[in-house]
MOPAC internal coordinates of N, CA, C and O (Angstrom, degrees):
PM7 1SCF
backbone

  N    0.0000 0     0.00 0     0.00 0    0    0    0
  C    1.4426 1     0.00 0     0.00 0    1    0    0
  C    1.5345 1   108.45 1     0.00 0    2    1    0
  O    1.2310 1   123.54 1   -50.07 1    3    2    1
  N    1.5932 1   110.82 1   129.93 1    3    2    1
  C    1.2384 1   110.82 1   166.67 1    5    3    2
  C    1.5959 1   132.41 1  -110.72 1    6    5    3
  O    1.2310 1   114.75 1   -36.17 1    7    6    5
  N    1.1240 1   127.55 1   143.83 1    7    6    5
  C    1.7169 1   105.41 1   167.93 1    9    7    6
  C    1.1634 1   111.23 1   -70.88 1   10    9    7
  O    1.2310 1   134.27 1   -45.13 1   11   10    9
  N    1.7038 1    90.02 1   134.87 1   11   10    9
  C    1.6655 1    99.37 1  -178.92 1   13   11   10
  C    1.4506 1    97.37 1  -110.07 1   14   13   11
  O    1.2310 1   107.62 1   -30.93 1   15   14   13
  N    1.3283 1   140.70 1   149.07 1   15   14   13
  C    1.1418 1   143.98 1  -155.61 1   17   15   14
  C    1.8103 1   101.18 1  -161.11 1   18   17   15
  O    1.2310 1   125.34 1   -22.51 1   19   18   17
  N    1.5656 1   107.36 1   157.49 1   19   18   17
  C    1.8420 1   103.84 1  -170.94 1   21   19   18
  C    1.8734 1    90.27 1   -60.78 1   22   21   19
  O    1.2310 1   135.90 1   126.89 1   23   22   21
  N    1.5270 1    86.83 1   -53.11 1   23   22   21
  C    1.8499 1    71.75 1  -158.91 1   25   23   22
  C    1.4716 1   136.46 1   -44.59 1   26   25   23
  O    1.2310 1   132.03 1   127.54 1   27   26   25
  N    1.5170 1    94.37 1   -52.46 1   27   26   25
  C    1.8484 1   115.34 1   149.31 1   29   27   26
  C    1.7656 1   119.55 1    -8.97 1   30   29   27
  O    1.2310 1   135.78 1   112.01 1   31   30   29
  N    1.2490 1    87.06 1   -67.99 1   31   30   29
  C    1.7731 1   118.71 1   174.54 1   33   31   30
  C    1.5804 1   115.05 1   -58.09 1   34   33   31
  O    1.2310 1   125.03 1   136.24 1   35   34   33
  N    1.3518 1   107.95 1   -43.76 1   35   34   33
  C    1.6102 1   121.53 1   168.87 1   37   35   34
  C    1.4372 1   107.61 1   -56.65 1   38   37   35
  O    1.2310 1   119.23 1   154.39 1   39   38   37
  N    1.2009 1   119.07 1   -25.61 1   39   38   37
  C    1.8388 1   120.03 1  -157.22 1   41   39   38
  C    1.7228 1   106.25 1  -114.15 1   42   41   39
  O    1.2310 1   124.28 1   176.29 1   43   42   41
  N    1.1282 1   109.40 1    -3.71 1   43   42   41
  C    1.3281 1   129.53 1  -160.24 1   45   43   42
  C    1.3717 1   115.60 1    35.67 1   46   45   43
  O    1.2310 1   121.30 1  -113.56 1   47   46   45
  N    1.3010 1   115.11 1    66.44 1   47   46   45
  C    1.6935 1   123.39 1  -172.57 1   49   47   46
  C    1.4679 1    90.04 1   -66.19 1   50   49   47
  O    1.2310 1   122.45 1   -31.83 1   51   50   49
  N    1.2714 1   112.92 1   148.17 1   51   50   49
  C    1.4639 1   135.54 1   133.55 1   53   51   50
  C    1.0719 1   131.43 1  -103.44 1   54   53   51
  O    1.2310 1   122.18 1   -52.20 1   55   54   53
  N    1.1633 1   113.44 1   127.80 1   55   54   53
  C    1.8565 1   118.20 1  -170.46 1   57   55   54
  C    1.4834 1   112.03 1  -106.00 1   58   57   55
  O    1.2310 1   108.11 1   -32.73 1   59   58   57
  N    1.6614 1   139.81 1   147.27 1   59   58   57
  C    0.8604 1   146.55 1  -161.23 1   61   59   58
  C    1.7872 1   102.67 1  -146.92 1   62   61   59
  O    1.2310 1   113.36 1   -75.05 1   63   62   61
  N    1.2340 1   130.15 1   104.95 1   63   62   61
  C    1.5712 1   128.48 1   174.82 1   65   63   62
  C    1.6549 1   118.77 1   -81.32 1   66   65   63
  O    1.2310 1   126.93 1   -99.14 1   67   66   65
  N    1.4908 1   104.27 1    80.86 1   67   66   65
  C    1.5830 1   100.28 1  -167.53 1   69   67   66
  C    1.3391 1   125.28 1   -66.76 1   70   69   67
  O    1.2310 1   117.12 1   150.60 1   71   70   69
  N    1.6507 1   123.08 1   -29.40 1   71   70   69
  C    1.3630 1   132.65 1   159.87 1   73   71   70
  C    1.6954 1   105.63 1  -150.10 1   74   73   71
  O    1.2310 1   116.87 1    55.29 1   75   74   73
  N    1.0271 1   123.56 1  -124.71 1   75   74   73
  C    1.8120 1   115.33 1  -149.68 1   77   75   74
  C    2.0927 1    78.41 1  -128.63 1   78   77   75
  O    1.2310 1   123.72 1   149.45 1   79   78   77
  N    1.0725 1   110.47 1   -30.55 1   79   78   77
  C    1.5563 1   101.44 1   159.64 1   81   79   78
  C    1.4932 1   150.05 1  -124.62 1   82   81   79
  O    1.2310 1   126.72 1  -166.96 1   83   82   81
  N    1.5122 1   104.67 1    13.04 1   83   82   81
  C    1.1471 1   140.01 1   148.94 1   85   83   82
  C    1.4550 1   135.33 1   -80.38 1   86   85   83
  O    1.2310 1   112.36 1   -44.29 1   87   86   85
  N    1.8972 1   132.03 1   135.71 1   87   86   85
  C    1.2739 1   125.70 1   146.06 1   89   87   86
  C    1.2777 1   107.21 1  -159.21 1   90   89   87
  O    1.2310 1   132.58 1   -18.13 1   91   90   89
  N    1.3679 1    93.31 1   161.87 1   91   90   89
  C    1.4845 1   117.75 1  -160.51 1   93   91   90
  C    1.6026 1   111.12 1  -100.26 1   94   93   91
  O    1.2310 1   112.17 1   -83.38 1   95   94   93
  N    1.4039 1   132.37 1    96.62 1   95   94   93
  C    1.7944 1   111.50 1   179.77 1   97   95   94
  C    1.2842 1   105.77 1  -108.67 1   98   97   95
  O    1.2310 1   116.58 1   -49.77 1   99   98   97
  N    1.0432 1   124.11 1   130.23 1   99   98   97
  C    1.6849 1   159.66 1   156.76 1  101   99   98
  C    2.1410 1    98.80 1   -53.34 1  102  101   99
  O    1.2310 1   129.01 1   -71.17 1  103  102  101
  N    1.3820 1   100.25 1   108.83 1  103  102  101
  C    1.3379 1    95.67 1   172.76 1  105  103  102
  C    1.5528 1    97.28 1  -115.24 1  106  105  103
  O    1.2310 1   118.02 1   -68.87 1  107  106  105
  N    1.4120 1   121.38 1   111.13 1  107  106  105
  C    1.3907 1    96.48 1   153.62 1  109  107  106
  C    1.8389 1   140.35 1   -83.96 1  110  109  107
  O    1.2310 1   129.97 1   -22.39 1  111  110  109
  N    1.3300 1    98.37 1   157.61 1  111  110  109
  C    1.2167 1    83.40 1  -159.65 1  113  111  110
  C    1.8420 1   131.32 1   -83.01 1  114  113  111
  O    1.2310 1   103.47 1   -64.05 1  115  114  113
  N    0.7060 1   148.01 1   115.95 1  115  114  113
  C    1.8708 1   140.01 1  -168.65 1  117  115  114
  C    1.4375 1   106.03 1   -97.11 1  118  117  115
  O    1.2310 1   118.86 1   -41.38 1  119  118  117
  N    1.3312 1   119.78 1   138.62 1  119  118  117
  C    1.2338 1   122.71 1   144.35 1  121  119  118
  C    1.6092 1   158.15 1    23.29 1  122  121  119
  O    1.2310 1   138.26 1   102.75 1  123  122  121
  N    1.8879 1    82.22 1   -77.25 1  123  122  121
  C    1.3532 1   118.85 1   162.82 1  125  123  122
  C    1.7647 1    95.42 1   -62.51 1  126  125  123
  O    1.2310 1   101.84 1   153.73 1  127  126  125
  N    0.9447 1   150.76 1   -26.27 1  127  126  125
  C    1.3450 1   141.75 1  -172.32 1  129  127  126
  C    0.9215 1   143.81 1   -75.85 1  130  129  127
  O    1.2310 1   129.66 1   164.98 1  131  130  129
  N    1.9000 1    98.98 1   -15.02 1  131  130  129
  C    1.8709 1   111.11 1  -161.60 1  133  131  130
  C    1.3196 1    86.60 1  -106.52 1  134  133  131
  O    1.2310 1   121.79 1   -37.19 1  135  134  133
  N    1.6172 1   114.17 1   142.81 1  135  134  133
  C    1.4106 1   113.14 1   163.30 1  137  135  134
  C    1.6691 1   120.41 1   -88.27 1  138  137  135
  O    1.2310 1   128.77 1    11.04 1  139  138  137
  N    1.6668 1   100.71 1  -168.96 1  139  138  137
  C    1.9441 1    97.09 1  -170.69 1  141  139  138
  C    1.2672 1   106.36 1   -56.64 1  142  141  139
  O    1.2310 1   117.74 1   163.91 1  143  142  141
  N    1.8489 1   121.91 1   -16.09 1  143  142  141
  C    1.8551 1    97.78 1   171.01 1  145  143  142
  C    1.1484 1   119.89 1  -101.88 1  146  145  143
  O    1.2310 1   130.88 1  -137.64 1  147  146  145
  N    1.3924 1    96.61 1    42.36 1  147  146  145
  C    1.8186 1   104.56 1   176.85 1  149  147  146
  C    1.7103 1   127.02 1    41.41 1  150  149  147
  O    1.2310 1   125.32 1  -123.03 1  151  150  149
  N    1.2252 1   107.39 1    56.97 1  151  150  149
  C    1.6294 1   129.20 1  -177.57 1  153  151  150
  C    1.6406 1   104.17 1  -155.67 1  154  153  151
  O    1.2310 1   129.16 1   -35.14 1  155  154  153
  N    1.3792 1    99.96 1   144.86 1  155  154  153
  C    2.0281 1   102.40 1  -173.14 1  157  155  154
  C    1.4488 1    94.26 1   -49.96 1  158  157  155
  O    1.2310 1   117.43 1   -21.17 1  159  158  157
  N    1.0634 1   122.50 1   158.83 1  159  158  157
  C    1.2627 1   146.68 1  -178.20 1  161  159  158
  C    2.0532 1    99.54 1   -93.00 1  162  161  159
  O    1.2310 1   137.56 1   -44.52 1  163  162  161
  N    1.4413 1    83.58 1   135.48 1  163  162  161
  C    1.7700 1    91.33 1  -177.86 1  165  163  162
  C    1.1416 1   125.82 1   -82.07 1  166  165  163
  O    1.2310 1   121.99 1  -168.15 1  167  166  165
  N    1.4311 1   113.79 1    11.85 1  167  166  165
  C    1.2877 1   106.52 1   161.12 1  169  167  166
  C    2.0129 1   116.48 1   -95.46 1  170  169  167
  O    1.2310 1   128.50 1   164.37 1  171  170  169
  N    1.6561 1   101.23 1   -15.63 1  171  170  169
  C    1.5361 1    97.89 1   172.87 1  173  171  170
  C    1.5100 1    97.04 1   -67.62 1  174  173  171
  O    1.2310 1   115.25 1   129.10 1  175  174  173
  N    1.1860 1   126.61 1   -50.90 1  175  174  173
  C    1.3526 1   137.29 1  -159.76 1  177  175  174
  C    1.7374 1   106.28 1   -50.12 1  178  177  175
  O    1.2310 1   129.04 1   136.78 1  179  178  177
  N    1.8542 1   100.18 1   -43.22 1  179  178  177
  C    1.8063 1    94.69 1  -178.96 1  181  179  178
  C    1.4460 1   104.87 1   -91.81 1  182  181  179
  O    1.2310 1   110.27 1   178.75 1  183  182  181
  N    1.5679 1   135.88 1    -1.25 1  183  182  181
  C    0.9062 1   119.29 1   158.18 1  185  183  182
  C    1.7522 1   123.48 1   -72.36 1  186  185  183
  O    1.2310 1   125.27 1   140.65 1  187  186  185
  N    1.1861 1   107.49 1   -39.35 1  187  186  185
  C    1.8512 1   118.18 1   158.91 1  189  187  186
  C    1.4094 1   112.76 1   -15.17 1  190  189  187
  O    1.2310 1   135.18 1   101.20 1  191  190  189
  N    1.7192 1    88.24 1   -78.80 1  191  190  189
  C    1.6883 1    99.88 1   177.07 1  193  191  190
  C    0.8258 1   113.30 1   -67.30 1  194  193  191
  O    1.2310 1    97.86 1   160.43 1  195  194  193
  N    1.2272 1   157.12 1   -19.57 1  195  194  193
  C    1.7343 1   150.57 1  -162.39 1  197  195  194
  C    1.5229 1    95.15 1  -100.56 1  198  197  195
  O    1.2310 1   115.01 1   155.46 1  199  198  197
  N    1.4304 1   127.06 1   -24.54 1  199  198  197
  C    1.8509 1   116.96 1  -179.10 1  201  199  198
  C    1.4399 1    94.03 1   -85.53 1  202  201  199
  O    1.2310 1   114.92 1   124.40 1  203  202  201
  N    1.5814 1   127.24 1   -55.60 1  203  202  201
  C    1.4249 1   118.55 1   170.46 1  205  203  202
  C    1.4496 1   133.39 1   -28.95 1  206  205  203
  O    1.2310 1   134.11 1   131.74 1  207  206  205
  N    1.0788 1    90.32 1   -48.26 1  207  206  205
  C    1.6302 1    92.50 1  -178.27 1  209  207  206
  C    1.1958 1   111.55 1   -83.31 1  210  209  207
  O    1.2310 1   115.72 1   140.49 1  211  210  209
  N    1.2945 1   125.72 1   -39.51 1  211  210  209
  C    1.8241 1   129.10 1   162.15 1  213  211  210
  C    1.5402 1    94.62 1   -38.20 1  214  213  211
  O    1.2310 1   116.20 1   118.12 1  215  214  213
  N    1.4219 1   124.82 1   -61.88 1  215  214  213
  C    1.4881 1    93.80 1  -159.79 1  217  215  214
  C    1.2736 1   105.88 1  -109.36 1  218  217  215
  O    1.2310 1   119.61 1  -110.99 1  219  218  217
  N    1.6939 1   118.35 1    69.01 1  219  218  217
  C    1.2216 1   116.41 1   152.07 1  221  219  218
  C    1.3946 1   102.22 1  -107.72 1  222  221  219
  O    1.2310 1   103.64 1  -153.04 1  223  222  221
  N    1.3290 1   147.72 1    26.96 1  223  222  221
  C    1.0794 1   144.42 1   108.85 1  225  223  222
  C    1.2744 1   126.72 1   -70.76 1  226  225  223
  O    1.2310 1   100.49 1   -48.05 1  227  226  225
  N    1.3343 1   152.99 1   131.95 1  227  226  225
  C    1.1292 1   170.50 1    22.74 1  229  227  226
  C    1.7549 1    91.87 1   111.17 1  230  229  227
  O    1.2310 1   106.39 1   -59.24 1  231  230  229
  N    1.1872 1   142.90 1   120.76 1  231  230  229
  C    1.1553 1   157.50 1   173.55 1  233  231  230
  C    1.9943 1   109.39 1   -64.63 1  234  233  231
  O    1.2310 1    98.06 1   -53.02 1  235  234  233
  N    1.0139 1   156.81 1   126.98 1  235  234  233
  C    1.2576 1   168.53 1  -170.76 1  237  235  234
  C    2.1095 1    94.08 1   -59.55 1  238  237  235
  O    1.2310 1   125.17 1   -19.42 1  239  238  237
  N    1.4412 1   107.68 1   160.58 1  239  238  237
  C    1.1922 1   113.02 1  -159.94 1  241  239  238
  C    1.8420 1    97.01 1   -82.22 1  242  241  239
  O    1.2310 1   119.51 1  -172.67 1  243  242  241
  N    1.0991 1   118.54 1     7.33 1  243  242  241
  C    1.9115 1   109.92 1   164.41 1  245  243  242
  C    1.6823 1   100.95 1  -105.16 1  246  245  243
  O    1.2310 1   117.91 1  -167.31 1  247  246  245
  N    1.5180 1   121.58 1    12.69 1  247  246  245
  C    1.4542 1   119.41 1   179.12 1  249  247  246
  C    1.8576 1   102.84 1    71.83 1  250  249  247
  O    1.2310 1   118.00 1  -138.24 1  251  250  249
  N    1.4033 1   121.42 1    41.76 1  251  250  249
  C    1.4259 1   138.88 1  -160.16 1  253  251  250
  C    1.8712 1    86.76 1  -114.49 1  254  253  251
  O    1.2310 1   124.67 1   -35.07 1  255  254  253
  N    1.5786 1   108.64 1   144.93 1  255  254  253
  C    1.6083 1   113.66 1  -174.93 1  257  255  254
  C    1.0671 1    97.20 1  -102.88 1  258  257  255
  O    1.2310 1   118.11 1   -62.66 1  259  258  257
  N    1.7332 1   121.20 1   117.34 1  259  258  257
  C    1.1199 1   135.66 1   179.38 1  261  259  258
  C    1.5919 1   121.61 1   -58.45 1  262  261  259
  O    1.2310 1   130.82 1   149.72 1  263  262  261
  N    1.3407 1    96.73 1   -30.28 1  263  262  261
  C    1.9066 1   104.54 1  -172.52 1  265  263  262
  C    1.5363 1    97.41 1  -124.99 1  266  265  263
  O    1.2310 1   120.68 1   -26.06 1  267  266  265
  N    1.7389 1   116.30 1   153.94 1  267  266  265
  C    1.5123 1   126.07 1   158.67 1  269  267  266
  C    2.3635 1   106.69 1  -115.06 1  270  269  267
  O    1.2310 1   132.91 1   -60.24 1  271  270  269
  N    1.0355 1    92.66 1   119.76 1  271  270  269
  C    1.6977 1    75.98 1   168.51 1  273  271  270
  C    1.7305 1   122.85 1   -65.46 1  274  273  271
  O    1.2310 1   128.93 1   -36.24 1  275  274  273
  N    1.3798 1   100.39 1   143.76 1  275  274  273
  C    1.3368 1   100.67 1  -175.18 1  277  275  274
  C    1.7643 1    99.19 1  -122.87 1  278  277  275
  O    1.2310 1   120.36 1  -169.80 1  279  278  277
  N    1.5909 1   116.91 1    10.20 1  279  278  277
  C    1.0238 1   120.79 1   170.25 1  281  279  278
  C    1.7279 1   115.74 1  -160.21 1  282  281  279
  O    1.2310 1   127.38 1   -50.49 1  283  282  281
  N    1.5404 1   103.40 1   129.51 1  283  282  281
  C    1.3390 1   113.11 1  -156.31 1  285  283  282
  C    1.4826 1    96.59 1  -127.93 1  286  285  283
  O    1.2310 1   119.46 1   -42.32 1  287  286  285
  N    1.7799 1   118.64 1   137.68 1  287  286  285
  C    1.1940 1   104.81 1   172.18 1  289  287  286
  C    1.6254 1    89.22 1  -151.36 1  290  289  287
  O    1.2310 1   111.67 1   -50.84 1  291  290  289
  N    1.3280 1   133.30 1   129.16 1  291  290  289
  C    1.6662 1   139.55 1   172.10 1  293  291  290
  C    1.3181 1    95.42 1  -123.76 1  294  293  291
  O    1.2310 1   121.90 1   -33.05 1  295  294  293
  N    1.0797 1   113.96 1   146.95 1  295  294  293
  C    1.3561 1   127.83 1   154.89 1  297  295  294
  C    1.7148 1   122.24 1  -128.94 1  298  297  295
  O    1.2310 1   123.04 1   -72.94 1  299  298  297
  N    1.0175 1   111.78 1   107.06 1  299  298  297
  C    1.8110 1   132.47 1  -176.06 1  301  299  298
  C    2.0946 1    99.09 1   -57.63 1  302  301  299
  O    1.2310 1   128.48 1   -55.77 1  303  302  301
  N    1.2851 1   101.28 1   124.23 1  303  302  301
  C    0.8710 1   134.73 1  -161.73 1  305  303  302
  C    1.7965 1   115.71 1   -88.54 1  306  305  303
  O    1.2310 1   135.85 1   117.21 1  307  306  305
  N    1.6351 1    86.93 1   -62.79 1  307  306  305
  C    1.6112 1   117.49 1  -168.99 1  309  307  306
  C    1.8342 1   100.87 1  -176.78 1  310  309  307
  O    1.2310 1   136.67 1   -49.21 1  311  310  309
  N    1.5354 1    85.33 1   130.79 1  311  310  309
  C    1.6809 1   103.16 1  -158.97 1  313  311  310
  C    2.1862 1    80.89 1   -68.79 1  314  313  311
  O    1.2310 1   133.83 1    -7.33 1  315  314  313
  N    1.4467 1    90.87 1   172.67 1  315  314  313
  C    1.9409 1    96.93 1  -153.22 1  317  315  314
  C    1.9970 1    82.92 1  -131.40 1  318  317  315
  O    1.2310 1   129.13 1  -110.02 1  319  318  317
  N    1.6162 1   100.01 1    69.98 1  319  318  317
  C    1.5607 1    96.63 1   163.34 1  321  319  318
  C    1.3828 1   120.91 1   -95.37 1  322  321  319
  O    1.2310 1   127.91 1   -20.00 1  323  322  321
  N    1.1887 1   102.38 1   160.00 1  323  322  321
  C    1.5920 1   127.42 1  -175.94 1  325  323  322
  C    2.1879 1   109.63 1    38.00 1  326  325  323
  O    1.2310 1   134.79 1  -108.66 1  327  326  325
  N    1.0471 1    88.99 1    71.34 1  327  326  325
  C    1.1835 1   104.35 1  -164.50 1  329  327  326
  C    1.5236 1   100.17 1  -123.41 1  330  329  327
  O    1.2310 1   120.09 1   -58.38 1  331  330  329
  N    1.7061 1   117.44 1   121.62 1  331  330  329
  C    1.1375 1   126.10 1   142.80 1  333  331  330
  C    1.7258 1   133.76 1   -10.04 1  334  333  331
  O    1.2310 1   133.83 1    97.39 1  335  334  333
  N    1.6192 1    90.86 1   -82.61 1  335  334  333
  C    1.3632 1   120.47 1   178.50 1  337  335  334
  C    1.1167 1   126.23 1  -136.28 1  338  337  335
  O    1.2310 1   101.78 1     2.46 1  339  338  337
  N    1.4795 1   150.86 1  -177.54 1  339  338  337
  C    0.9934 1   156.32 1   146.95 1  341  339  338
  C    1.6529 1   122.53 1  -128.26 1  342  341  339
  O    1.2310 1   126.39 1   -61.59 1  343  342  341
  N    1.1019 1   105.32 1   118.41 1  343  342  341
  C    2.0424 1   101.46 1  -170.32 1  345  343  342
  C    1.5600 1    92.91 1  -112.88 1  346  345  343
  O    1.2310 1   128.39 1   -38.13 1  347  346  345
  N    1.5160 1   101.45 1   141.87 1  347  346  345
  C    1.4585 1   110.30 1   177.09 1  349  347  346
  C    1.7409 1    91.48 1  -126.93 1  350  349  347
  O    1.2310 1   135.60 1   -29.15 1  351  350  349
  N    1.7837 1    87.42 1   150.85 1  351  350  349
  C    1.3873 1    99.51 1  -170.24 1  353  351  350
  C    2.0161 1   100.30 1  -104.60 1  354  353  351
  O    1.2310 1   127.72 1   -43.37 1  355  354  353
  N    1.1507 1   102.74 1   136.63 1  355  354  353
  C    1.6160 1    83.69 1  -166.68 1  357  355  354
  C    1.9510 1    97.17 1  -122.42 1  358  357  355
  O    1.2310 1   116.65 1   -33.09 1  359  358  357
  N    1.3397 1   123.97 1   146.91 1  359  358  357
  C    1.6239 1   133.94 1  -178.19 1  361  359  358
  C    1.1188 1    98.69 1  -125.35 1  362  361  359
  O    1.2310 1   125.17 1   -26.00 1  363  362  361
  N    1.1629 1   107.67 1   154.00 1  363  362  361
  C    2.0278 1   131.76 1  -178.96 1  365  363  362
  C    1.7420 1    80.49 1  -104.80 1  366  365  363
  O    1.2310 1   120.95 1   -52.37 1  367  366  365
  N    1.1385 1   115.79 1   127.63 1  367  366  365
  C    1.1453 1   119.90 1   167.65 1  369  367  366
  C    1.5368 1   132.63 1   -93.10 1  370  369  367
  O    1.2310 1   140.18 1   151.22 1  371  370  369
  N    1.4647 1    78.45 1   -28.78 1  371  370  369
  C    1.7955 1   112.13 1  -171.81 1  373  371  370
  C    1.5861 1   123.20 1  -166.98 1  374  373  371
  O    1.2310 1   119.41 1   -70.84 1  375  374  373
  N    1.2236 1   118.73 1   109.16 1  375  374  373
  C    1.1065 1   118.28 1   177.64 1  377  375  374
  C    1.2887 1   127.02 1  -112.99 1  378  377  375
  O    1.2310 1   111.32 1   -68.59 1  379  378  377
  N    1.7719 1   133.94 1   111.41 1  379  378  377
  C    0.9495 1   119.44 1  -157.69 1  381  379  378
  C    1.5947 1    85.17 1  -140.17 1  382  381  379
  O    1.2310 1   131.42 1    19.52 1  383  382  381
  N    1.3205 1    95.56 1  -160.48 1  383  382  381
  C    1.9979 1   122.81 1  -142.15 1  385  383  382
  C    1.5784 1    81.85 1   -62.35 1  386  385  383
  O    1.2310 1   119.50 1    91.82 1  387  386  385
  N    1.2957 1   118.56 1   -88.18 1  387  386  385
  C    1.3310 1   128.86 1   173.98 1  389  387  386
  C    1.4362 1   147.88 1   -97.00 1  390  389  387
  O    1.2310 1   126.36 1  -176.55 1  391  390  389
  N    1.5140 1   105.37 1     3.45 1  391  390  389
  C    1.7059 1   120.70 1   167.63 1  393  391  390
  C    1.6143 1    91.12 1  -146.29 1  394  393  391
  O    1.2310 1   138.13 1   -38.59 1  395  394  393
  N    1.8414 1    82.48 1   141.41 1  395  394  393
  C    1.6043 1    95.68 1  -175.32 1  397  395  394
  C    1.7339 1    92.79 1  -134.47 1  398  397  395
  O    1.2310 1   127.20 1   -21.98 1  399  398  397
  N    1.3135 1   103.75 1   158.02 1  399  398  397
  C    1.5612 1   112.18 1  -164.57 1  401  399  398
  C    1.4975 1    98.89 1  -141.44 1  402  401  399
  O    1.2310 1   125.07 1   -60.18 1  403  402  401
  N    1.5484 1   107.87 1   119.82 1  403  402  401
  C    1.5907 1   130.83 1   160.43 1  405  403  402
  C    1.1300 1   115.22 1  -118.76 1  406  405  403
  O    1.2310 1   125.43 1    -9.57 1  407  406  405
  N    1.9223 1   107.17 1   170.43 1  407  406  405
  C    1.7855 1   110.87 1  -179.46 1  409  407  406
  C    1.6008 1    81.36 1  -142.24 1  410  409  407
  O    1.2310 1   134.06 1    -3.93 1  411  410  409
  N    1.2738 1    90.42 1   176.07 1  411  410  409
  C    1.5730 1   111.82 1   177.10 1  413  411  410
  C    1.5044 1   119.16 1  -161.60 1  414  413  411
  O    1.2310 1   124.43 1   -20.64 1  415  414  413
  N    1.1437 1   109.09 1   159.36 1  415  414  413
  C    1.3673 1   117.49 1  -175.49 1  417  415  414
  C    1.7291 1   114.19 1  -143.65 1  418  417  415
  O    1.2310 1   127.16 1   -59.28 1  419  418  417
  N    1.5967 1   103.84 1   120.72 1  419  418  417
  C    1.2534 1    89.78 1  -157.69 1  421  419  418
  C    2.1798 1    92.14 1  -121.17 1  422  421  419
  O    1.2310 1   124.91 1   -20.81 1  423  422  421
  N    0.9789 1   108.17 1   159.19 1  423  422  421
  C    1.6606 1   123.51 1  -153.64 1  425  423  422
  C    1.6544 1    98.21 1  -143.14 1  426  425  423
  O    1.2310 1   135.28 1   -36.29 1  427  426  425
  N    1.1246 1    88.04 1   143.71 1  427  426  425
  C    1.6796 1   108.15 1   159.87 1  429  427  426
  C    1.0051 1   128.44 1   -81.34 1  430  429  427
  O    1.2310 1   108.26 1    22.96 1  431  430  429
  N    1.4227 1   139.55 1  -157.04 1  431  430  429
  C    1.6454 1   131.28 1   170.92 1  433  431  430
  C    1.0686 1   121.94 1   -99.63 1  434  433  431
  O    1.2310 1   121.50 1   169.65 1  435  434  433
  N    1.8977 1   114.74 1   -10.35 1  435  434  433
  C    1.4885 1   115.47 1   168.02 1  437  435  434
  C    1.4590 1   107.46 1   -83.95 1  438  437  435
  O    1.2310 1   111.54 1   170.41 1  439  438  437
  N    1.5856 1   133.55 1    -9.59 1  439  438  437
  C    1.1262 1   124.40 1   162.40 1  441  439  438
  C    1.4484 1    93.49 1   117.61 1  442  441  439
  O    1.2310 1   115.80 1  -163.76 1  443  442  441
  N    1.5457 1   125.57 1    16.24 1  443  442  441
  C    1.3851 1   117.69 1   178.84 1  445  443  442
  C    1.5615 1   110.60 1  -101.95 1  446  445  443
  O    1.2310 1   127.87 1   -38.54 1  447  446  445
  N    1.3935 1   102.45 1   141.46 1  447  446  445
  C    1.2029 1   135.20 1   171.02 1  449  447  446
  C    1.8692 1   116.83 1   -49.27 1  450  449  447
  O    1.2310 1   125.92 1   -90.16 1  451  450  449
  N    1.9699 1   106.22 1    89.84 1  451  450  449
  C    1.5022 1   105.02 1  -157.22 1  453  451  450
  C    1.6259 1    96.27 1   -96.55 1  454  453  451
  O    1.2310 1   117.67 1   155.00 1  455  454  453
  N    1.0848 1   122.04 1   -25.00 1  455  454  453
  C    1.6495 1   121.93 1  -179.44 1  457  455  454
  C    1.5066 1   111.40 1   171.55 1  458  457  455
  O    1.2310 1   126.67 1   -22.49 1  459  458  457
  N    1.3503 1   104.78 1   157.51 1  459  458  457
  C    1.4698 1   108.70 1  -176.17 1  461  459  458
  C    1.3670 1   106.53 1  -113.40 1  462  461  459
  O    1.2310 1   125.21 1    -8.31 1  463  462  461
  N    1.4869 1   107.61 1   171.69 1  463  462  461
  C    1.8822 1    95.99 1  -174.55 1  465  463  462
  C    2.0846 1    93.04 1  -150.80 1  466  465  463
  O    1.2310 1   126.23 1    -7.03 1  467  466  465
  N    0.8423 1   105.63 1   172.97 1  467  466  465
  C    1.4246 1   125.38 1   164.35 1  469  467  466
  C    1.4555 1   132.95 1  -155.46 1  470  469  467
  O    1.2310 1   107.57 1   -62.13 1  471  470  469
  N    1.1095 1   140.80 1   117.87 1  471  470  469
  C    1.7857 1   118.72 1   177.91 1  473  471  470
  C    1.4163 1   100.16 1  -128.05 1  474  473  471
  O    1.2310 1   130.49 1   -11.88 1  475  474  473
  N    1.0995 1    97.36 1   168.12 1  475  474  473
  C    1.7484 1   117.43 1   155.45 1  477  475  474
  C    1.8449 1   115.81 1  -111.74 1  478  477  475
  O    1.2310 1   145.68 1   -50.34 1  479  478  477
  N    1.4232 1    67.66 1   129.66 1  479  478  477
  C    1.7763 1    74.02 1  -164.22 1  481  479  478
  C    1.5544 1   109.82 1   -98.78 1  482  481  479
  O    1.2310 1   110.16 1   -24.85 1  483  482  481
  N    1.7764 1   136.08 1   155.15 1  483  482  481
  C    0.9119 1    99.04 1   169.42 1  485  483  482
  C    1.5985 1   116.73 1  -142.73 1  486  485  483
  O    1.2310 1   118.59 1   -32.19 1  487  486  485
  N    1.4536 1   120.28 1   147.81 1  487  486  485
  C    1.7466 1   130.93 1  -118.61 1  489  487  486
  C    1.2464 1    82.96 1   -94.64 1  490  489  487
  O    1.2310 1   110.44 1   -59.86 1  491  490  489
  N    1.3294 1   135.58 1   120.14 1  491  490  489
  C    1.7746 1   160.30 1  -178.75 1  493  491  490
  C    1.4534 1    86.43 1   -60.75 1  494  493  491
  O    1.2310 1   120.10 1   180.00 1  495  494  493

């Protein structure tokens, strides 16, 4: 189960549950996304990672998001032109009482390395 949310829905995320602390989201890419140097713009890119890693926890039994990040860090790699999609792979790194900590790694479709991310998330 994932949270599905408008914005989510706006971006047409696809979600993928690879094990109990892993997932995979499928962003495709639009238009509206690339900035004037013609590469997605880095703020779709830290929103990617920042929904990934939100739902590598498991959503509450009304489909309610258990955690909000209160710390965000990506670092851009290689700008992500003429690109389909971009899928980021997201890990629970650590899950504890009241701060939980993931990373992510998010790729293009030739398999290149577009930016990495990490947050601390924290458990509602």
């Amino acid at each position: 189960m994932f949270i599905q949310q408008p914005f989510d829905q706006f971006l047409d995320l696809e979600y993928e549950r690879i094990n109990e602390s892993r997932v995979k989201v499928n962003l495709p890419i639009k238009p509206l996304y690339i900035n004037s140097l013609g590469v997605v713009h880095g703020g779709i890119i830290s929103t990617l990672a920042d929904v990934a890693m939100c739902n590598t926890i498991e959503p509450d039994e009304e489909n309610q998001q258990k955690v909000v990040t209160v710390d965000l860090n990506v670092t851009f790699l290689k700008g992500a032109r003429e690109q389909k999609h971009l899928i980021a792979f997201a890990d629970l790194i650590k899950r504890g009482r009241t701060l939980s900590h993931a990373e992510c790694l998010i790729y293009d479709e030739a398999d290149n390395l577009i930016a990495k991310a990490k947050t601390t998330l924290f458990n509602n």
